[in-house]
C-alpha positions in Angstrom: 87.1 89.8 96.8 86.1 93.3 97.0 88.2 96.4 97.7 87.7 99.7 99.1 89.7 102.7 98.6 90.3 105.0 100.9 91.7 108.2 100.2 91.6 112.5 100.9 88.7 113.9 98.8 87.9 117.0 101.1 89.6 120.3 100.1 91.8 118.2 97.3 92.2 118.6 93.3 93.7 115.4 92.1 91.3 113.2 94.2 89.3 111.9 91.2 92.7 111.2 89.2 94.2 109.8 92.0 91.4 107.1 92.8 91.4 106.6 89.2 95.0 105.4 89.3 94.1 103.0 92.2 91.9 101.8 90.5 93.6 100.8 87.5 96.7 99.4 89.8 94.4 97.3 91.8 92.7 95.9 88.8 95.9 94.9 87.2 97.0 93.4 90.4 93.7 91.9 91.6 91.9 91.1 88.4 89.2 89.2 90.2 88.2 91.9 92.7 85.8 94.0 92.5 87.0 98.0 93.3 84.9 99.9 95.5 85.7 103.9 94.9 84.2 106.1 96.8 85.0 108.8 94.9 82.3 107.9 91.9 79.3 108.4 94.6 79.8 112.6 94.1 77.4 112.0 91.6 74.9 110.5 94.0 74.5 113.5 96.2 73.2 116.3 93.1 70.2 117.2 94.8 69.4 120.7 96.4 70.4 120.2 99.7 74.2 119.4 101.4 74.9 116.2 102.6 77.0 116.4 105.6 80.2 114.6 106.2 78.9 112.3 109.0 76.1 111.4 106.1 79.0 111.1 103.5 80.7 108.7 106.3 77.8 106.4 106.9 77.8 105.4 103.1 81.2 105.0 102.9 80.5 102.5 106.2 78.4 100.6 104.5 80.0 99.9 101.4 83.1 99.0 103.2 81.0 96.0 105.1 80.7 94.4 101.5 84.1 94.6 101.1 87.2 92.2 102.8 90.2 94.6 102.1 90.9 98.8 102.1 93.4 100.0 100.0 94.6 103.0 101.6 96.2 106.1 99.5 99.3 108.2 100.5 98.3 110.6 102.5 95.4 109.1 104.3 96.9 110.0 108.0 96.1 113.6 107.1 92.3 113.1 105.9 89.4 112.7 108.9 87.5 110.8 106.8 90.4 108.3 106.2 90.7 108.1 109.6 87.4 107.3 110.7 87.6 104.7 107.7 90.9 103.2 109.1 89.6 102.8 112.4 86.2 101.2 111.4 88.3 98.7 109.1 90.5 98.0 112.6 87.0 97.4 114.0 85.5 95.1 111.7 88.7 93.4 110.9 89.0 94.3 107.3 92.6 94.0 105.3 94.8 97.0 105.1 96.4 97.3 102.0 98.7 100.3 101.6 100.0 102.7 98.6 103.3 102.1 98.1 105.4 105.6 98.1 
């Protein structure tokens, strides 16, 4: 079982804390899963040229074709990215699992 998070990184503070606390609630609630955070690829991307959203997008595609589930954080109906990950999970028929309020 593997899960994706999705959740607004762009213009936001908190993102890294926030995915961290997904994290840390999924594994206590899916012990067996493995967490997909999209947040830890930042790192991936220190090199001396931008890497553009659509770029940022198409990883974040194909990491969510490993996975069987998307674990959605408050807020993702404000966040493009989000968006475009919510509709591609529509399209390939992957789980929607939501952040409770």
């Amino acid at each position: 079982m593997r899960i994706y998070i999705s959740g607004p990184i762009t213009n936001t503070k908190d993102f890294k804390e926030r995915f961290q606390k997904a994290v840390k609630f999924l594994i206590s609630e899916y012990p067996d899963a493995t967490i997909i955070n999209p947040s830890a690829m930042e790192g991936i991307f220190i090199t001396k040229q931008e890497v553009s959203h659509e770029e940022y997008m198409g990883l974040s595609f194909k990491l969510m074709d490993k996975c069987e589930y998307i674990y959605l954080l408050k807020g993702w109906q404000a966040s493009a990215g989000c968006n475009q990950e919510y509709g591609y999970a529509i399209a390939k028929d992957i789980i929607r699992l939501y952040e409770k309020s």
